[in-house]
C-alpha positions as a Markdown table, in Angstrom:
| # | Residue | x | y | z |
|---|---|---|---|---|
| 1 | Unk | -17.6 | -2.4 | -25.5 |
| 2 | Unk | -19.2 | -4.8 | -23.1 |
| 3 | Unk | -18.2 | -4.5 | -19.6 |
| 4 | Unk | -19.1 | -7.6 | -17.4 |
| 5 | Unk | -20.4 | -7.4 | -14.2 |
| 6 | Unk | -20.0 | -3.9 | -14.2 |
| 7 | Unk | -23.5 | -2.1 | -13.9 |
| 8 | Unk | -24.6 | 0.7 | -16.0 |
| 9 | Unk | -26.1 | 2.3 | -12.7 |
| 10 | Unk | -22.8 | 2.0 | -11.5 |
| 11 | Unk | -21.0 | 3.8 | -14.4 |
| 12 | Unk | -23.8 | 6.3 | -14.5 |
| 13 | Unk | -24.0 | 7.4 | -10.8 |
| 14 | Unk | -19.8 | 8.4 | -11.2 |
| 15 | Unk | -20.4 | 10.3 | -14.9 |
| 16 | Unk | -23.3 | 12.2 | -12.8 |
| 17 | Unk | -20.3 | 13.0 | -9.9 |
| 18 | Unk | -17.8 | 13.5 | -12.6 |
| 19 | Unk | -20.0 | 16.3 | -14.7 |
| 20 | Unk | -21.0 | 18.1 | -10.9 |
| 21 | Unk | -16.9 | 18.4 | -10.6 |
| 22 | Unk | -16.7 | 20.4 | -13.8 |
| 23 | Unk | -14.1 | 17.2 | -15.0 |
| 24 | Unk | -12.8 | 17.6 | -18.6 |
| 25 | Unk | -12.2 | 13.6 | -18.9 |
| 26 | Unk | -13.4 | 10.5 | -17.2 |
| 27 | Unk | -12.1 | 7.3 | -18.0 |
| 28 | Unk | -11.4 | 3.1 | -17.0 |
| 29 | Unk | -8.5 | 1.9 | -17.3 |
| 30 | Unk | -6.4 | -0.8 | -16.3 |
| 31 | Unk | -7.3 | -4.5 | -15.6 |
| 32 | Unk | -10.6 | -3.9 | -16.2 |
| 33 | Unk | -10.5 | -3.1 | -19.7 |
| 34 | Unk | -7.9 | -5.7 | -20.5 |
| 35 | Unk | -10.1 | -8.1 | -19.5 |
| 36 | Unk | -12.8 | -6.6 | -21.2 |
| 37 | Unk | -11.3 | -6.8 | -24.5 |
| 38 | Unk | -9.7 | -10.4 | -23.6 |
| 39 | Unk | -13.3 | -11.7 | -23.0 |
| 40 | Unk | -13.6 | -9.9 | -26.9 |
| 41 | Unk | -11.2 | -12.1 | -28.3 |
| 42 | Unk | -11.2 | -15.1 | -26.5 |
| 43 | Unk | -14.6 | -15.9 | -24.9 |
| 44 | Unk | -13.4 | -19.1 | -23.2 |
| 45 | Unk | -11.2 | -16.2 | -21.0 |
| 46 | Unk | -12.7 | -16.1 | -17.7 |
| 47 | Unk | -10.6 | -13.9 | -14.9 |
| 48 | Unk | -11.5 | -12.6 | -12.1 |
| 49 | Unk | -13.7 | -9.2 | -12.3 |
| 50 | Unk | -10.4 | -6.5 | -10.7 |
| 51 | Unk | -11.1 | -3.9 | -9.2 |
| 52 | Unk | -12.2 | -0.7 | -10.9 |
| 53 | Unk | -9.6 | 1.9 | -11.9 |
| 54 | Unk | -11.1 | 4.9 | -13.1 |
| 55 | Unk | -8.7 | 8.0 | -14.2 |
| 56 | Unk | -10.0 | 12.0 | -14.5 |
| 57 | Unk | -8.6 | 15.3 | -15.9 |
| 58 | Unk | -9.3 | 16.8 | -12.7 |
| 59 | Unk | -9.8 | 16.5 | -8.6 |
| 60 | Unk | -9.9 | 13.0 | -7.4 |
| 61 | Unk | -10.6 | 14.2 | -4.3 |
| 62 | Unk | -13.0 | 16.3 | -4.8 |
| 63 | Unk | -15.3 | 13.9 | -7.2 |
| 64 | Unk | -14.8 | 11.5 | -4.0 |
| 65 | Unk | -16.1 | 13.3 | -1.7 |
| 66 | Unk | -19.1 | 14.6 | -3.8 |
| 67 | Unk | -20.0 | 10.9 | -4.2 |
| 68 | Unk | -20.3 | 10.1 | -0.4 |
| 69 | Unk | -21.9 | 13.5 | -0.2 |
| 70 | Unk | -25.0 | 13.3 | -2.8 |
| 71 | Unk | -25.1 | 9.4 | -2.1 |
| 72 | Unk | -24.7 | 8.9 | 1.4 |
| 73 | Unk | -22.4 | 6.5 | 3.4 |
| 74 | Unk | -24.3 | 3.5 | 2.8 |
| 75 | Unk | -23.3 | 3.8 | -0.6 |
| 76 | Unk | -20.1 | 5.2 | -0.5 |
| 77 | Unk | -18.1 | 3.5 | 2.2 |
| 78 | Unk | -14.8 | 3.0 | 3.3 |
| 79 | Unk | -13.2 | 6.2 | 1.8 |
| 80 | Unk | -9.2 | 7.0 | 1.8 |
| 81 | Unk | -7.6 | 9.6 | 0.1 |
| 82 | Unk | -4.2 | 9.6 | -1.0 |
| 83 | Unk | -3.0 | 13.2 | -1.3 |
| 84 | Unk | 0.4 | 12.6 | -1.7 |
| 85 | Unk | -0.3 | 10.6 | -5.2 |
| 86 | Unk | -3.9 | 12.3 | -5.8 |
| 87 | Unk | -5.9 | 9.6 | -5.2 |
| 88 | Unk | -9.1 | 8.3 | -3.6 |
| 89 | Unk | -10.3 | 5.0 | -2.9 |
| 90 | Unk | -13.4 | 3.5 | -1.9 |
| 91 | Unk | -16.1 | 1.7 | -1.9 |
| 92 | Unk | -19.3 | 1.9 | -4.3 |
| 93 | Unk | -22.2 | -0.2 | -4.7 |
| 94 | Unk | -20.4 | -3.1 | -3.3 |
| 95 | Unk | -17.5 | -2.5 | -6.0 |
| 96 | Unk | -14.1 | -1.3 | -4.8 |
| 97 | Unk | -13.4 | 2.1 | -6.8 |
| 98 | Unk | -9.7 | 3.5 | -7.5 |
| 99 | Unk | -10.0 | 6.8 | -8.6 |
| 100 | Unk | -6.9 | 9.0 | -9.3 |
| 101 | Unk | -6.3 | 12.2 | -10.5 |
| 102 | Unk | -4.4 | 11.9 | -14.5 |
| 103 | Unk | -0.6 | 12.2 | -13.4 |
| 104 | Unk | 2.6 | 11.7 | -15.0 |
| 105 | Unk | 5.9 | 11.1 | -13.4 |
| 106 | Unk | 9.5 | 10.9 | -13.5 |
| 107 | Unk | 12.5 | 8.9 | -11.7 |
| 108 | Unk | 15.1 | 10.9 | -10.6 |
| 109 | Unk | 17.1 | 7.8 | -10.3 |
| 110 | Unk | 16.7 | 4.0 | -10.7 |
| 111 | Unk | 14.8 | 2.1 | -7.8 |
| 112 | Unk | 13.8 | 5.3 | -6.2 |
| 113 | Unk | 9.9 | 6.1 | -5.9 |
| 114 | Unk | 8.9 | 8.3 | -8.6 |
| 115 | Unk | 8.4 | 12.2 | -9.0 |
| 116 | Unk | 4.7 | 12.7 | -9.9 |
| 117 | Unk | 3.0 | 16.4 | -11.5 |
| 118 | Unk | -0.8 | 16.5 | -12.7 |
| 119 | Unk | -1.1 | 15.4 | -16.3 |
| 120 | Unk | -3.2 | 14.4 | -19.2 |
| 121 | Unk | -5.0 | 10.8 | -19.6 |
| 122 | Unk | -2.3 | 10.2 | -22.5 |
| 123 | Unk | 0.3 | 11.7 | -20.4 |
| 124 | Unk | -1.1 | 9.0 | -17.6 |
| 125 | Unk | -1.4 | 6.1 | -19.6 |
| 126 | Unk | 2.0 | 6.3 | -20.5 |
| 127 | Unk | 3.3 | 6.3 | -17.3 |
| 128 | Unk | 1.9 | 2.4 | -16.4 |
| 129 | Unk | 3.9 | -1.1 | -16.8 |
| 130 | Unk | 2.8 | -3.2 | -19.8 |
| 131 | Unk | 1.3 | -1.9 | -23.1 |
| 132 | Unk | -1.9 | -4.9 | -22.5 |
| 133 | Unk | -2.3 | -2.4 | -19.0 |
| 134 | Unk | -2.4 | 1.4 | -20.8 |
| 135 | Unk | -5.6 | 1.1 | -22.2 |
| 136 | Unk | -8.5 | 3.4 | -21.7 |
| 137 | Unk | -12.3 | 3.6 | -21.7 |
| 138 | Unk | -13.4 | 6.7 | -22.0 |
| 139 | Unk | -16.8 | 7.6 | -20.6 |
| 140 | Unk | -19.8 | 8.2 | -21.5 |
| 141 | Unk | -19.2 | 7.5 | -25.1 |
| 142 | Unk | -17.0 | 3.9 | -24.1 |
| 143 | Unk | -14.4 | 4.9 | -26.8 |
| 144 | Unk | -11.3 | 2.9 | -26.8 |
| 145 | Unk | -8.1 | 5.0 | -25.9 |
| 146 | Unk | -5.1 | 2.3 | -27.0 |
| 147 | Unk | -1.6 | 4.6 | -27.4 |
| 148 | Unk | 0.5 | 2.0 | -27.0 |
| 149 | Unk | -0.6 | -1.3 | -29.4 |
| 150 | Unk | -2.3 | -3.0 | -26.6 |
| 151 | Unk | -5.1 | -4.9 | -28.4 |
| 152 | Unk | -1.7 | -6.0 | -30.4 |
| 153 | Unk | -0.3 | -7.9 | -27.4 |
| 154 | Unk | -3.2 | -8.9 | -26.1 |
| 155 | Unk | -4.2 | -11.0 | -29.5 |
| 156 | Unk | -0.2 | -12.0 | -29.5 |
| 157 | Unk | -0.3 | -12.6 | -25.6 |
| 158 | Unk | 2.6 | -11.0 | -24.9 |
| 159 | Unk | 3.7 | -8.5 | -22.5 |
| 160 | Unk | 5.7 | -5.6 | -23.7 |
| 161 | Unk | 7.1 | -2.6 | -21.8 |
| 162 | Unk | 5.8 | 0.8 | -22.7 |
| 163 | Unk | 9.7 | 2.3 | -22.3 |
| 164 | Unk | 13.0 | 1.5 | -23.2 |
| 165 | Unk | 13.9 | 2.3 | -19.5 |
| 166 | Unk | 11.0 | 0.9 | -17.9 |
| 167 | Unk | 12.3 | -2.4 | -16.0 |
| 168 | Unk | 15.9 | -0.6 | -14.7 |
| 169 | Unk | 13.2 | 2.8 | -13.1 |
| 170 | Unk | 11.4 | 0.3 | -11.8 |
| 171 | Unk | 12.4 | -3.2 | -11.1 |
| 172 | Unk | 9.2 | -4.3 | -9.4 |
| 173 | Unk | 7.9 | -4.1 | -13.0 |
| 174 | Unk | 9.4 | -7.5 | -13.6 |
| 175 | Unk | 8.0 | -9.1 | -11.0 |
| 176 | Unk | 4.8 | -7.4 | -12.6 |
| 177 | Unk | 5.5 | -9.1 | -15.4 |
| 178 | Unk | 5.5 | -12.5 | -13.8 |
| 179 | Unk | 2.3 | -12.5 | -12.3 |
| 180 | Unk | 0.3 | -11.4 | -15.3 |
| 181 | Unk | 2.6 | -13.7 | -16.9 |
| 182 | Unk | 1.1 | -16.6 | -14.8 |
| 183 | Unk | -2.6 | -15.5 | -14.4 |
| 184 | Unk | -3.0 | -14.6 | -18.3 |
| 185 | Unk | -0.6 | -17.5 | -20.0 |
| 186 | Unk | 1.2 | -14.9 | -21.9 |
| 187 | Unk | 4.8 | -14.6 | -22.7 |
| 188 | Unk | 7.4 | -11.7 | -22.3 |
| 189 | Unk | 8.1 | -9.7 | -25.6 |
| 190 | Unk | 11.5 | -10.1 | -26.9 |
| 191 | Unk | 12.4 | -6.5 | -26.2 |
| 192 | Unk | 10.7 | -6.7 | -22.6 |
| 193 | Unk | 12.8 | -10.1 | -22.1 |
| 194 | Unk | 16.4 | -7.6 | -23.4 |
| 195 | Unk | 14.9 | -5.3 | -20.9 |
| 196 | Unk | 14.8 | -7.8 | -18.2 |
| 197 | Unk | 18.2 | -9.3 | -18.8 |
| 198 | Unk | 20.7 | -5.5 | -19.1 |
| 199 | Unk | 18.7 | -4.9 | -15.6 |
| 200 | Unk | 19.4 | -7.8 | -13.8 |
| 201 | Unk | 23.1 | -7.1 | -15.1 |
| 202 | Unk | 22.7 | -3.8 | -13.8 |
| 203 | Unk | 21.0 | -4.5 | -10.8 |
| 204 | Unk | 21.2 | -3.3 | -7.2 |
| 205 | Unk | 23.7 | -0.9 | -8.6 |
| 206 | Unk | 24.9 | 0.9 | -5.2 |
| 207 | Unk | 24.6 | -2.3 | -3.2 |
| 208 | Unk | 26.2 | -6.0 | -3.4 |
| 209 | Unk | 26.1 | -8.9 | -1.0 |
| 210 | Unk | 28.3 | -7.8 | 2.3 |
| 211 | Unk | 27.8 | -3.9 | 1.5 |
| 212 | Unk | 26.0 | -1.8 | 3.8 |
| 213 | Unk | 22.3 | -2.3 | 4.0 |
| 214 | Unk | 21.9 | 1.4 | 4.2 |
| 215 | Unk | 22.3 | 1.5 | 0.6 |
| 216 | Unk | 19.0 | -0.1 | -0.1 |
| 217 | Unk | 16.7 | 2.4 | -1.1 |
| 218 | Unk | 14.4 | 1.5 | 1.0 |
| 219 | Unk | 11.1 | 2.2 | -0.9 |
| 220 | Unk | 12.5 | 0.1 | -3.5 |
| 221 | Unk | 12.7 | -3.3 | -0.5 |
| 222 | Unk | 8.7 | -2.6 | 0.1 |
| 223 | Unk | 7.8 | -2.2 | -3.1 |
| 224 | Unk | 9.7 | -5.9 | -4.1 |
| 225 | Unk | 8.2 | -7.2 | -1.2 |
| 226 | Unk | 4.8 | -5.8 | -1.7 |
| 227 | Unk | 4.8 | -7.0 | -5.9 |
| 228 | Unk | 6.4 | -10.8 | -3.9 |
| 229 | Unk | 3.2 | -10.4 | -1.0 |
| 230 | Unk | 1.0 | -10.5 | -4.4 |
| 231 | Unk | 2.4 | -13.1 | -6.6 |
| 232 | Unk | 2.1 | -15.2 | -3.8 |
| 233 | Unk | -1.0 | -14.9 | -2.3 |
| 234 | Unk | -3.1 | -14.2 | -5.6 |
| 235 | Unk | -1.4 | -15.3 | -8.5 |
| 236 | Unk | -0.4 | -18.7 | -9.8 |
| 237 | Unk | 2.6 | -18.2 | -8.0 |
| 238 | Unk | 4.6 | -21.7 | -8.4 |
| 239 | Unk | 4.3 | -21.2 | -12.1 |
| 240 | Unk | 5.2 | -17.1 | -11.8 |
| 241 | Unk | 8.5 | -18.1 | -9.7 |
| 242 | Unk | 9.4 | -20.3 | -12.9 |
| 243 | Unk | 8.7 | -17.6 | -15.4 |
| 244 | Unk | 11.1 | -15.3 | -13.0 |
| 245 | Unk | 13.6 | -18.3 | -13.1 |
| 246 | Unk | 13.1 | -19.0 | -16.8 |
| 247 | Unk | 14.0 | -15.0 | -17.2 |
| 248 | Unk | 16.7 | -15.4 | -15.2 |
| 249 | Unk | 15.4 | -12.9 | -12.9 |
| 250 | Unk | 15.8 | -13.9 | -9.3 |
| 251 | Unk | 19.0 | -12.1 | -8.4 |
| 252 | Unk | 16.8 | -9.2 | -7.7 |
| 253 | Unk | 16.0 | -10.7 | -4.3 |
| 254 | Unk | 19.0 | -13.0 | -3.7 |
| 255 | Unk | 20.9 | -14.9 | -6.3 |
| 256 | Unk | 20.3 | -18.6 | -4.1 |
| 257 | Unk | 16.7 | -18.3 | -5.5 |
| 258 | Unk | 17.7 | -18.4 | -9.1 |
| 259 | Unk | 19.7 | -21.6 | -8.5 |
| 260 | Unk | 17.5 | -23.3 | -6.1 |
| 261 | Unk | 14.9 | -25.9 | -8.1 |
| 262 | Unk | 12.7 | -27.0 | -5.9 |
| 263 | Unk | 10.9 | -23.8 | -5.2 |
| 264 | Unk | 7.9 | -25.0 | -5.9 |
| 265 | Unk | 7.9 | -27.7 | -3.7 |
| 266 | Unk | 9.0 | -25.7 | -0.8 |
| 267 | Unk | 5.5 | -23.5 | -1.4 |
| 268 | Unk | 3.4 | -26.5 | -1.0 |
| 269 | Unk | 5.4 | -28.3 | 2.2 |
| 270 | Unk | 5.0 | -24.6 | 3.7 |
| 271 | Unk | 1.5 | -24.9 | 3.0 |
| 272 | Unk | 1.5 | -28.0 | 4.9 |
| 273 | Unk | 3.0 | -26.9 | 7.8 |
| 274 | Unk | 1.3 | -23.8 | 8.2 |
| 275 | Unk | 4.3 | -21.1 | 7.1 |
| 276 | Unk | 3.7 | -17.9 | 5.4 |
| 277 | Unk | 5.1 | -18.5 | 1.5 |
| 278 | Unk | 7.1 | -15.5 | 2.0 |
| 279 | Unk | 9.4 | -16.9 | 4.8 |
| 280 | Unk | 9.7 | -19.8 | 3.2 |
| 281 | Unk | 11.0 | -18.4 | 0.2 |
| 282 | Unk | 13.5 | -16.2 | 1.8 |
| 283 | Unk | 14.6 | -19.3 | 3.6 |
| 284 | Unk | 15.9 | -21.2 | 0.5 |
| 285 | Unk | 18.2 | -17.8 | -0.1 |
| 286 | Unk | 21.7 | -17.7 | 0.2 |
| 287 | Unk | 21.4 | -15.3 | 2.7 |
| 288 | Unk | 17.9 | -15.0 | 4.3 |
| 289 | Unk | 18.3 | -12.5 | 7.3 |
| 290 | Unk | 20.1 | -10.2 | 4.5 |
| 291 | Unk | 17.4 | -10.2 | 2.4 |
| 292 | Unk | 14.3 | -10.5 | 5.0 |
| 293 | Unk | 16.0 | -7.0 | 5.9 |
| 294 | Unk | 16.2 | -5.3 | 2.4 |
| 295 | Unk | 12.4 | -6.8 | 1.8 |
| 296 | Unk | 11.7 | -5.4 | 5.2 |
| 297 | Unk | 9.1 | -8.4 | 6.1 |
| 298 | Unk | 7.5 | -8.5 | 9.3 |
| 299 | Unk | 9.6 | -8.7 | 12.3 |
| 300 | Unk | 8.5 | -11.9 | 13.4 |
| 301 | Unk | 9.0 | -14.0 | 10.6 |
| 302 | Unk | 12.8 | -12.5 | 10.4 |
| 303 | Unk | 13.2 | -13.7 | 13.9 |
| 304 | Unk | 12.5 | -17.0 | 12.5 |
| 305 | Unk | 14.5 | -16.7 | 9.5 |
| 306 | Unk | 17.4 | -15.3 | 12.2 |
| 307 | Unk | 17.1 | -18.6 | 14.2 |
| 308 | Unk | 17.0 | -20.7 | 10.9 |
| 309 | Unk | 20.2 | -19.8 | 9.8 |
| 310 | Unk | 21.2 | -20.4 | 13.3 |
| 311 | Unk | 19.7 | -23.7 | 13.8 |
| 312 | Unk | 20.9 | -24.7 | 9.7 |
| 313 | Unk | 24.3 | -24.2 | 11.4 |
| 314 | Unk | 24.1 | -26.0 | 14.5 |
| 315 | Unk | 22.8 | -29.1 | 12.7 |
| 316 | Unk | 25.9 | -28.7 | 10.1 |
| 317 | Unk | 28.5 | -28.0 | 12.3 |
| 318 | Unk | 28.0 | -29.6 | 15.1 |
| 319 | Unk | 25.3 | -32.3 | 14.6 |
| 320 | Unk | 26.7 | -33.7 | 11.9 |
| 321 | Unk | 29.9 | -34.8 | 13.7 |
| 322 | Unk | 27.8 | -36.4 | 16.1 |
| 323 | Unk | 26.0 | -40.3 | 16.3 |
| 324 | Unk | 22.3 | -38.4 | 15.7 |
| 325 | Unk | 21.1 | -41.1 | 13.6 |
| 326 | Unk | 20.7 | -43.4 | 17.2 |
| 327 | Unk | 19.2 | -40.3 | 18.8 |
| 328 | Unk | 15.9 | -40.3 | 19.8 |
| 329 | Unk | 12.7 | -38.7 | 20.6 |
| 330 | Unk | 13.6 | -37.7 | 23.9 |
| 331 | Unk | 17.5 | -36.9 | 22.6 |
| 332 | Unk | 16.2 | -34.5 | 19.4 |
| 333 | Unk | 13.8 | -32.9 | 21.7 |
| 334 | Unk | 16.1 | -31.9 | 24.6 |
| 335 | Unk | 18.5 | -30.6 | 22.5 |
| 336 | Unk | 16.6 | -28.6 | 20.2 |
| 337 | Unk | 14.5 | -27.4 | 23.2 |
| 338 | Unk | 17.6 | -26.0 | 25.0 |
| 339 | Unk | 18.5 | -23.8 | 21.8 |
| 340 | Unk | 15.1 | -22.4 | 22.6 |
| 341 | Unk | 14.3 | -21.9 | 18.7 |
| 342 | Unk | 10.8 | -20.9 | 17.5 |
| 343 | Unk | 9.2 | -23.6 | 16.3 |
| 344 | Unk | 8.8 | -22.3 | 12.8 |
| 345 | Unk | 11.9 | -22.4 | 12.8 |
| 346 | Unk | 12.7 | -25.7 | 12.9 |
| 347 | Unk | 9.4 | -26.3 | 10.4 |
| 348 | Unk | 11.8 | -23.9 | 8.0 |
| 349 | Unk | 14.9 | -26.5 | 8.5 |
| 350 | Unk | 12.3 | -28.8 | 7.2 |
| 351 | Unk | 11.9 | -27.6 | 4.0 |
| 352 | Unk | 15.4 | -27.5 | 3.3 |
| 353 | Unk | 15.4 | -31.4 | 3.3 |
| 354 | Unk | 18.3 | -32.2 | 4.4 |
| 355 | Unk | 19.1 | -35.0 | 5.8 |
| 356 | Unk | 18.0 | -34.1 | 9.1 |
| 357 | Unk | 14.6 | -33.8 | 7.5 |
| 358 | Unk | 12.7 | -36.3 | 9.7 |
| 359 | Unk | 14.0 | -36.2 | 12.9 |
| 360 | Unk | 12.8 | -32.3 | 12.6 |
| 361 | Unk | 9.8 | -32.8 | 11.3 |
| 362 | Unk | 8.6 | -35.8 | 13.5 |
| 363 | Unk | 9.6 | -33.0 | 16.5 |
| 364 | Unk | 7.6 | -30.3 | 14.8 |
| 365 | Unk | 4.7 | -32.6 | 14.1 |
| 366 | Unk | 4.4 | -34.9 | 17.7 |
| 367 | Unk | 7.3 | -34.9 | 19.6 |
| 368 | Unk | 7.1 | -30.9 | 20.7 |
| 369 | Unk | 3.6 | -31.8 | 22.4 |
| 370 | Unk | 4.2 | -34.6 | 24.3 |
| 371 | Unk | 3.7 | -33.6 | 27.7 |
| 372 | Unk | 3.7 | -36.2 | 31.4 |
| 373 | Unk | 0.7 | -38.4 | 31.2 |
| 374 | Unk | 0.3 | -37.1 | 34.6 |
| 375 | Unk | -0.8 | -33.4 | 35.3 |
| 376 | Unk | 0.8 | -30.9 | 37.8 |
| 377 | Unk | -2.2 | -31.7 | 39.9 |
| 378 | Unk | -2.1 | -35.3 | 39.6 |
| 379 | Unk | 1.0 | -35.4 | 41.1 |
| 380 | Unk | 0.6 | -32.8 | 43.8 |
| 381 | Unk | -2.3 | -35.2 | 45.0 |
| 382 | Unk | 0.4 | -37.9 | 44.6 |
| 383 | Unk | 2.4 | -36.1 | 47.3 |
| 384 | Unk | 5.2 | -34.4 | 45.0 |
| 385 | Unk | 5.8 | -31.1 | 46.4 |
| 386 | Unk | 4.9 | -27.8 | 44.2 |
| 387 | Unk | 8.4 | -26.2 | 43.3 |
| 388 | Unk | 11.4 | -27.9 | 41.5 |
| 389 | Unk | 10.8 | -31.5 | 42.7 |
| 390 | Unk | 7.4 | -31.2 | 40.5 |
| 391 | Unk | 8.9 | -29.2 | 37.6 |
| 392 | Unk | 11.8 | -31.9 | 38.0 |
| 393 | Unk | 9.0 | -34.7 | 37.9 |
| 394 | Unk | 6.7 | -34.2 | 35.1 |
| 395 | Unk | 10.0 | -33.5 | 33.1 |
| 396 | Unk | 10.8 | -36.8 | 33.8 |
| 397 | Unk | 7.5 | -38.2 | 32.6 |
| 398 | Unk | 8.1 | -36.8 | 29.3 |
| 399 | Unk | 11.3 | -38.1 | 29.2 |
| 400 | Unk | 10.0 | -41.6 | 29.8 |
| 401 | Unk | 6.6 | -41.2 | 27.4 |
| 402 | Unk | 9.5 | -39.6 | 24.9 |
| 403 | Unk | 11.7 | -42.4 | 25.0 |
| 404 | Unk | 9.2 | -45.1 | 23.7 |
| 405 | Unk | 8.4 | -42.8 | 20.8 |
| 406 | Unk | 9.8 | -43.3 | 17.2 |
């Protein structure tokens, strides 16, 4: 089987490091193979070369560090090992490498991070998410290892678990499922779609909007976060958020998101105004600080998400009972400026588009950098004393360049 892109001096320099290890079995799997037999069937198919997953019966570690060793560091760069799950990655020829020792694995309970012991390239195989994914190559001869009825869904394109109990170990799985869903056109199977469904009735199990956030298992939060990070940065993500609304799916992060329809909309005004996707899809939750803690995002953006819900507040409460549709420039900017709210913030209350939607975002766009015509030093040579008369007067300036603004 063809493998493009991929070199044959490439593939021959690891089987070289793979025989010196005394390996029993050396194999690609993965992506790389998918696509492989994808290009097969459909030669129009043209995605993106993945990395290389390669899997042995025997020391990942070890073949690694033979590599760098017999090749040198120009070759070999970049190496990390994973001891923990038996892994090593790096990078060859230009080509990112994941090379893991074959494993198989266990959840003790649902959500948790699994329990992994050395294993077999079957035994490994059958441990991965979709049947289209637990394909192998096995090298040198390039024999096709396909347990599972991959090639099957691939010419169906559909997506099919590989275990009855594979979405409620692992929920992340289903977000899985939406990306490949979006990148390869395919469809989920209709006992993948059951699957998805009983664990979303399931689902958090120990933990419910208003319990404790100790709960959480936390590896579970990174791990949704992580799958999120990925849908949205490389996937078609507006139409992978549909598929996980279509499946009736978002209630894994917040059950606002299954309801709220202009998802896709809020990605691209993000885009506009600069926001990372992920804020501004834990914005349109029900509760964003809630979940921005059980995803565990960056601290930053949850200060931003804490002073949005803040701000969303203030301009419900109180704003609306108040004459702000004769406010202007100057009378949005002094008030929002005294709640001393981030700035993304407010560019967050934009995307809800509410009501207040222009008045926030003509203060987000212009009004927030109007500053006095005049400098500090202008007027110091005007004769205002340094101190609070000059902080006083180049307040006022705004003010007046403010007030003939729209």
């Amino acid at each position: 089987m063809e493998l493009p892109g991929v070199s044959e001096e490439l593939l021959h320099t690891l089987q070289s490091a793979v025989n010196a290890c005394d390996v029993k079995r050396f194999a690609l799997v993965g992506g790389a193979v998918r696509d492989a037999l994808l290009r097969r069937h459909n030669r129009l198919f043209r995605g993106r070369l993945p990395d290389l997953d390669f899997v042995v019966e025997g020391d990942a570690e070890l073949v690694a560090r033979y590599l760098r060793k017999v090749c040198g560091e120009r070759r070999v760069r970049d190496l990390i090992v994973h001891n923990a799950y038996g892994t090593a990655e790096f990078v060859l020829d230009g080509f990112l490498i994941d090379l893991a020792s074959a494993r198989q694995e266990y959840y003790p309970n649902p959500g948790l991070n699994p329990v992994v012991t050395p294993g077999t390239l079957e035994s490994d195989l059958s441990r991965r998410d979709f049947t289209v994914n637990a394909m192998a190559l096995e090298l040198p001869q390039k024999q096709l290892l396909d347990c599972h009825g991959g090639q099957v869904d691939l010419v169906n394109k559909q997506l099919s678990f590989l275990h009855e109990a594979s979405a409620v170990e692992d929920p992340t799985r289903i977000v899985r499922a939406a990306r490949y869903g979006a990148r390869l056109g395919f469809h989920l199977a209709p006992d993948a779609l059951a699957q998805v469904e009983s664990t979303i009735a399931l689902w958090p199990w120990a933990w419910r909007f208003g319990d404790s956030l100790d709960s959480v298992p936390p590896a579970l939060g990174t791990r949704l976060r992580m799958e999120l990070e990925l849908l949205l940065d490389l996937e078609p993500s507006q139409e992978a958020l549909k598929l996980l609304q279509q499946w009736s799916a978002m209630p894994l992060f917040d059950d606002g998101l299954q309801r709220e329809l202009r998802l896709s909309r809020r990605l691209v005004q993000a885009q506009r105004l600069g926001l990372p996707a992920l804020s501004a899809l834990v914005a349109a939750a029900s509760d964003p600080v809630s979940l921005a803690l059980r995803l565990q995002i960056p601290r930053r953006q949850q200060i931003w998400l804490e002073a949005f819900t803040d701000l969303r507040c203030w301009l419900e409460l109180e704003v609306q009972c108040q004459p702000w549709s004769q406010w202007d420039a100057w009378e949005w900017t002094q008030r929002l400026e005294q709640k001393h709210w981030p700035h993304e913030a407010v560019a967050l209350a934009v995307l809800d588009n509410s009501q207040f939607r222009r008045p926030l975002l003509r203060w987000w766009g212009r009004w927030r950098h109007v500053r006095s015509p005049l400098s500090a030093s202008d007027l110091i040579a005007q004769g205002v004393r340094p101190g609070l008369a000059l902080g006083n007067e180049l307040q006022r300036r705004r003010e007046q360049a403010l007030r003939k603004m729209r």
